[in-house]
N, C-alpha and C positions, 0 to 999 in steps of 0.2 A: 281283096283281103289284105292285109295289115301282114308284116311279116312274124312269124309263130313267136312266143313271148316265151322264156324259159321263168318256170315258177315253182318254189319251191314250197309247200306246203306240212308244217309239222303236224302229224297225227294222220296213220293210215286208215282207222277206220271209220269214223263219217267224212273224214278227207278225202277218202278215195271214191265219194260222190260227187264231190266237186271236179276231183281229178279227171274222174272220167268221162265227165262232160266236157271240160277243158281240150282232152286229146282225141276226143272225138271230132272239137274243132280245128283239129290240126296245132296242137298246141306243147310243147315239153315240159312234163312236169315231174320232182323231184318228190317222191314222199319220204320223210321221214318217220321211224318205225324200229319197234323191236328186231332181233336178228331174225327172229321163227318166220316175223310178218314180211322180213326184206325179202329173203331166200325163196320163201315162197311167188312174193309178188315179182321177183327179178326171174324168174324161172317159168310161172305158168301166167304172169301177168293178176292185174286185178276185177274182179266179177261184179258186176252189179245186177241185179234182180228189180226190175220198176214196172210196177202197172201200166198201163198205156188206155186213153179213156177207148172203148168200142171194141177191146179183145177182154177174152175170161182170163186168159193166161196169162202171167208173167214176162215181160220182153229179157234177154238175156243179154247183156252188153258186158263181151268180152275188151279188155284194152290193148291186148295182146292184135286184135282187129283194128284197132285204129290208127287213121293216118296221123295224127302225133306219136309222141310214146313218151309210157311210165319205165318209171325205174325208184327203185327203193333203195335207202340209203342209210346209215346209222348216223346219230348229231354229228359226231366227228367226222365227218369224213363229205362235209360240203363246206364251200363259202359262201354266204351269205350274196355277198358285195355282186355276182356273176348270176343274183337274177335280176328279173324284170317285176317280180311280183312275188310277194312273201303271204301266205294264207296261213291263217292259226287256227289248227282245229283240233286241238288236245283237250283234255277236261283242264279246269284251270290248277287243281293242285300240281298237276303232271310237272308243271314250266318247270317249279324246284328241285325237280330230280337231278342226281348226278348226271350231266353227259347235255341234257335239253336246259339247263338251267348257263349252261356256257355258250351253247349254239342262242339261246333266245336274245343274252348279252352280244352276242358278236351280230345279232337279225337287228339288236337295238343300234349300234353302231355303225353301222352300212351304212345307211340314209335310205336304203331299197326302201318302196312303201307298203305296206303292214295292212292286211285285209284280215279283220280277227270273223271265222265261222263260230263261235264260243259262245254258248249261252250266257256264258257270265263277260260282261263286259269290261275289256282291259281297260284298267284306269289311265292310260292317256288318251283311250276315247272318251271318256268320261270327262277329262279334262278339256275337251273340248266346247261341253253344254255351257255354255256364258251362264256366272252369277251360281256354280255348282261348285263346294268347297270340297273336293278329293279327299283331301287329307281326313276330312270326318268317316272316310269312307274303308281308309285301310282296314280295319279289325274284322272287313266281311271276307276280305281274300285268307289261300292261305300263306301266303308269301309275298308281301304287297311290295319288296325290296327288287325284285325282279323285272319291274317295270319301272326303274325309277330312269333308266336312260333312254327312255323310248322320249322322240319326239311329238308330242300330240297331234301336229299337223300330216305327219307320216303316217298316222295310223285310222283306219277307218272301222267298222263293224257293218256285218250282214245279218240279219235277222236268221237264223236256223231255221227254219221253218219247217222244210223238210222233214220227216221222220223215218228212220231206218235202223234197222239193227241188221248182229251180225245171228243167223242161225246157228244155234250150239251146236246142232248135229253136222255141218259143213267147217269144211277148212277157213283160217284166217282169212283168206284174200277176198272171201265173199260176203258181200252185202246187200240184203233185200231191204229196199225201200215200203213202207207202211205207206206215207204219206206222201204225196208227190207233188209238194210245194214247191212256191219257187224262192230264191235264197234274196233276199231284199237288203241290196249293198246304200251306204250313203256314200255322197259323194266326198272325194279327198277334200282338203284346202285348196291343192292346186290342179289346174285345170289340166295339165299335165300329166298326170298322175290318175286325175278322172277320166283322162282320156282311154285310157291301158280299161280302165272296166267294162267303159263304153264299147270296145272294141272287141273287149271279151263278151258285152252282153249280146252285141250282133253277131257275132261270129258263132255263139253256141241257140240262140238264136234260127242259128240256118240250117242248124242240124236236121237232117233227116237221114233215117237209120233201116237199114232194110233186115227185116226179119228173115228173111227166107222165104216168107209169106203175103210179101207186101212192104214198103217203104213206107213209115207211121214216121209222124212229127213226136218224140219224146216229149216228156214233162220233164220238170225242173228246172226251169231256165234260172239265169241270173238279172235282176232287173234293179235298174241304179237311179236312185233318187236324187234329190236336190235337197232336202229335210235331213239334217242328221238326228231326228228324233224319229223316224219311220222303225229304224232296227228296235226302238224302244216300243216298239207294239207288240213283240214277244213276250215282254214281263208281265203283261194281261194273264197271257197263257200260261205261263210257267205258275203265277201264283193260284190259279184256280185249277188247272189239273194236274202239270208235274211235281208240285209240292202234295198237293194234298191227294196224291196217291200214301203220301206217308202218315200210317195209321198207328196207333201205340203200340199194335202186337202184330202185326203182318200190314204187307203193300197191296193195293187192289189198282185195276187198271186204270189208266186216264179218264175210258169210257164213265166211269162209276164214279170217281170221283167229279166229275163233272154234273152228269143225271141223275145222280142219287138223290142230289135236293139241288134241282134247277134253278130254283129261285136266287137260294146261298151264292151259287155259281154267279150267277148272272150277277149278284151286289158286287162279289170281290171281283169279278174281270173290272164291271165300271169303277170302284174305288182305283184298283190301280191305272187304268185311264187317269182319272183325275191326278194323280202322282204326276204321271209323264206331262199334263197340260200343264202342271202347275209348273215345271222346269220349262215349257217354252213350245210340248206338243201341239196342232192342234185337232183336233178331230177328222180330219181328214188324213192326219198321218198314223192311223189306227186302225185296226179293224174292229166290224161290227161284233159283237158276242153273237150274235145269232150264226156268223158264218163261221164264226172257232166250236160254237156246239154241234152243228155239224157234223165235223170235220172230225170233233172226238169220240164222235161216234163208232169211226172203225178204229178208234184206239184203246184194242185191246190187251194193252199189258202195261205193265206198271213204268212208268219211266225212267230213266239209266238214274236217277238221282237216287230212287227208291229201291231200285235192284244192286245198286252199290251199296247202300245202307245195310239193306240187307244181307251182303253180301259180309260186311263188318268193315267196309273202308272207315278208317279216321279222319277223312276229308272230303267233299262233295262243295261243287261250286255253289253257294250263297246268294243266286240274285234274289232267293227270299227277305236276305237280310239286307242287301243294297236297298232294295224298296222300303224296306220297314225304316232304315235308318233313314233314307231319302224324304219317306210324310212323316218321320218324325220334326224334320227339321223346318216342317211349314206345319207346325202343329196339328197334323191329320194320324186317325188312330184306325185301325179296324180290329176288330175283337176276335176274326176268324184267321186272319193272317197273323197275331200274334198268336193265336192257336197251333197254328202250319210251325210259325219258328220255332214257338218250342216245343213241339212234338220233333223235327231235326235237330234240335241243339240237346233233346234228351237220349237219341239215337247215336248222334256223332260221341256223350260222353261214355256210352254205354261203350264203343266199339274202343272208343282210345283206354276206356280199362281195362278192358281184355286181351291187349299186346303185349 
């Protein structure tokens, strides 16, 4: 084994699934987090809840148990430059905040390299698809100034795939996993720098986790391609189920917006397929629709994009609108997906009048 990597990861709670995979491989990782989320996680450690295929129950993966170790921290109070591996797993308005909006500036200035978990894809991985013009692209963030020092070769993206939320009725530090995918990184520019994932993907990989009841091989592993267009097979998904949970007057779950009219589904997943071939995907760095229907099938609740909305946030990550504006600029149109956007951009105007 490779010696343990210190890594720092912004955003405790789908971070602290990666995390705890990480220091289960014997690895050190830093979360950044509110004070409620530190206090908690520095004191009783962080929880995860994940199915495991062949038991009914839930496996319980305390971090507080493993031979690496978490610890949680506020933006101020890390440097960047003293790790080995930086992971972004905050919603993407968050970056602008006071406090994360200086630490993301000082993560862009290290040279450390830059693993974004984010649905919405930072624009200097973006800037990496040869023949893709960024700047058309600003108006979908909500702070597109935040990323302007980041290196593009530094930065890579993992497809989310995974699905987890945090239980309302339980304390912050816990997280049940729904879906228990695995996180689908591309590879850095350099080979260097690719190496640290490789080593991350064998090492977690080797995990095996003893319940109490038996030593079971976990799910969720991390697995690292050679295609930088592979993480680009999530926007399939987001535009047919986690957008269009969003309804004019209430959210319904992924499940329903997906099976409710199959067919529907099934055009817009391949439309945006066609999107991502047209930039340089090829079908093989996609996945089928028939295995995301599936899949959505146990996804019963409305997605974080939709439960925000609802919630009345004024901002929610846009890869609706990255894609829309993306076939707009190879003349390709869909009538349901500009449906999805503005049924969100009717939502986001509603919430930002009511502040």
């Amino acid at each position: 084994m490779t010696a343990p990597y210190n890594i720092l990861i912004l955003g405790a709670s789908y971070g602290s699934l990666l995390a705890t995979k990480m220091v289960l491989a014997g690895h050190h990782v830093t979360l950044i987090c509110l004070p409620a989320e530190a206090d908690l996680i520095n004191s009783d450690g962080a929880i995860v809840r994940m199915p495991v295929r062949g038991r009914d129950d839930l496996v319980e993966i305390r971090s507080k148990n493993a031979p690496g170790s978490l610890k949680a921290a506020a933006p101020a109070d890390v440097s960047p430059s003293e790790y080995d591996l930086i992971g972004l797993a905050m919603q993407e308005p968050q970056y602008g905040s006071p406090g994360v909006r200086e630490l993301l500036d000082a993560v862009a200035r290290s040279g450390v390299p830059c693993m974004s978990i984010m649905n919405m894809p930072p624009l200097p991985y973006l800037a990496r698809i040869p023949g893709l013009d960024t700047d058309t692209l600003g108006h979908c963030y909500t702070d597109r100034t935040v990323w302007e020092n980041f290196d593009p070769d530094l930065m890579t993206l993992a497809s989310p795939d995974p699905q987890a939320f945090r239980p309302p009725e339980e304390p912050v530090n816990v997280l049940q996993v729904a879906l228990p995918t695995n996180f689908k990184v591309a590879r850095f520019v350099s080979d260097g720098h690719t190496q640290i994932l490789r080593n991350l993907e064998k090492a977690i990989n080797a995990i095996r986790f003893d319940t109490g009841n038996g030593i079971v091989e976990l799910p969720v592993k991390l697995r690292v391609h050679e295609s930088i267009f592979v993480p680009l097979a999530k926007w399939s998904m987001l535009l047919t189920g986690n957008y269009r949970c969003i309804a004019e007057h209430e959210m319904r779950p992924i499940r329903d917006a997906v099976h409710s009219d199959i067919a529907l589904s099934r055009a817009v997943y391949a439309w945006v397929g066609q999107v991502c071939e047209k930039l340089g995907a090829s079908p093989g760095d996609l996945v089928p629709f028939e295995k995301y229907a599936a899949a959505a099938k146990g996804l019963a609740k409305p997605s974080s994009a939709a439960r925000a909305l609802a919630a009345g946030a004024p901002n929610i990550e846009r890869v609706d609108a990255i894609v829309k504006s993306i076939a707009g600029s190879f003349d390709m149109h869909n009538e349901e997906v500009d449906r999805t956007c503005a049924l969100v951009e009717t939502w986001l105007e509603k919430n930002r009048a009511s502040l």
